[in-house]
N, C-alpha and C positions, 0 to 999 in steps of 0.2 A: 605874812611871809611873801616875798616876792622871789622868783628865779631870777639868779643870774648868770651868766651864762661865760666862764672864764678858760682863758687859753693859757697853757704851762707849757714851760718851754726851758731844755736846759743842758747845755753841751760842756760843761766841765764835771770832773771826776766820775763817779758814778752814776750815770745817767741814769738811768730806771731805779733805782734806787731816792735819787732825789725827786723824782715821779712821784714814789709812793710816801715820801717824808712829807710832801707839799702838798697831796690830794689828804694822807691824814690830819696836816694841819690845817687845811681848811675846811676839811668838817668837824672841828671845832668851833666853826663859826657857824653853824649850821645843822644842815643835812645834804650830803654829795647826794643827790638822787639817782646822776647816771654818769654813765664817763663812756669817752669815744676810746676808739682802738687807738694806738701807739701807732705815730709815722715817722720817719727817719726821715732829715730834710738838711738838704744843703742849703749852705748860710747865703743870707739875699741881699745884705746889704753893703756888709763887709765879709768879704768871700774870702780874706786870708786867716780861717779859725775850722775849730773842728765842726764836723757836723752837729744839727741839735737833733732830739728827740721832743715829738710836741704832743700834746690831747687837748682834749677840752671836756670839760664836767660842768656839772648842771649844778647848782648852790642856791639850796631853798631857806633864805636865812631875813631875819626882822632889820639887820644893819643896814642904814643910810647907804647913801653913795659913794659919801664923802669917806665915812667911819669904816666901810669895806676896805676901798683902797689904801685907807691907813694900816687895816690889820693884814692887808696883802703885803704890804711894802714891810710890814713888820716880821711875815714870815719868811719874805725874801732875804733879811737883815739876817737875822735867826739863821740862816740855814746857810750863808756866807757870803751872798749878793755884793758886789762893790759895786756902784755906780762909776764909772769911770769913761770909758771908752765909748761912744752910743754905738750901738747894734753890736758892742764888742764881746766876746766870750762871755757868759753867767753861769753859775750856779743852779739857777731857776730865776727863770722870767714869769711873773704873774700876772695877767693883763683882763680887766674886766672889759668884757667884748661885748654883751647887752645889760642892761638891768631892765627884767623886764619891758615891757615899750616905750619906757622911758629914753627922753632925749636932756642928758646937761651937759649944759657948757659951762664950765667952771676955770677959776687959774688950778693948770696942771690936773683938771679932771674933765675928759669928753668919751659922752657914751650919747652913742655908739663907738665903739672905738675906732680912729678915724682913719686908720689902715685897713682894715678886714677887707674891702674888695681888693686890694693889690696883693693879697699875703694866701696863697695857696696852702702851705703851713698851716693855717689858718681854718679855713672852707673846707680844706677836706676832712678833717677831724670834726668841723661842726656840723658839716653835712649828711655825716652817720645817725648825728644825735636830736638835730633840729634843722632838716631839710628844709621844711615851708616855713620854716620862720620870717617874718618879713622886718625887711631893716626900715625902722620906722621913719628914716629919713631919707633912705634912695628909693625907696616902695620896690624892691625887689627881692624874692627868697633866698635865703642861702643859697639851695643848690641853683637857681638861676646867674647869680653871683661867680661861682665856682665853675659853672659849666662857661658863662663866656671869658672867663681868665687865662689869660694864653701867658705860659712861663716856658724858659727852659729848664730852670729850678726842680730837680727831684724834690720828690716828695713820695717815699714808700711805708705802707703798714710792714708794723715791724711784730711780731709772737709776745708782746707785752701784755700783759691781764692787769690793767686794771681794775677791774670788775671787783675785786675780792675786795675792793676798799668803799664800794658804796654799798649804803645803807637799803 
């Protein structure tokens, strides 16, 4: 079993609702072991859409790298995801952010995922859950990461429980 260590992200319809649709389908693939608080974050890329709602959970599971981000992109499908727009409005966004300390570079698959120091979004929900983690390619912790990120970009915990969904 390896930890991987994934960021959910999702600013159409029912927000916290598709929170807990996409943390229970991905411990299907697994075991959620833990989940970061709910933060409410204005959009960074393409700033004319609603805000999203983001976490990050922990996924103790025997699937590949490869074979993960198929069954992620397959819950994204599932749940209404359209690829269309980049950085445009979603459903749920699913983004493997570590596996473990592994480093792959693959077409259309890199882990570490190759935004996380720029994505507050991001650091601050993993920094709750895996502070001293170290990114196995910039050799620096999470919350080292996070603490030198300078954004104007909100990013606020929101009264969401995810908790009730890990095992």
């Amino acid at each position: 079993m390896v930890e991987s260590l994934i960021a959910l992200g999702t600013n159409l319809g029912d927000r916290e609702g598709n929170l807990r649709r996409a943390v229970k389908a991905i411990g299907g693939l697994g075991r959620v072991s833990c989940a970061s608080s709910v933060f409410e974050t204005e959009p960074m890329y393409l700033e004319s859409q609603g805000w999203f709602l983001n976490c990050v959970i922990c996924l103790e599971s025997d699937l590949a790298p490869r074979a993960l981000l198929d069954a992620l992109h397959a819950i994204e499908a599932e749940m209404g995801r359209e690829r269309g727009v980049r950085y445009g409005p979603r459903a749920v966004d699913l983004d493997i952010l570590f596996y473990g300390d592994r480093v792959v570079s693959e077409e259309g698959l890199e882990i570490p995922h190759p935004r996380i120091a720029e994505r507050l979004f991001v650091l601050a929900p993993l920094s709750e859950i895996r502070p001293d983690f170290v990114h196995p390619v910039l050799r620096k912790t999470v919350s080292e990461m996070a603490s030198s990120l300078r954004t104007d970009k909100a990013v606020v915990r929101v009264p969401v429980r995810l908790s009730d969904l890990v095992s």
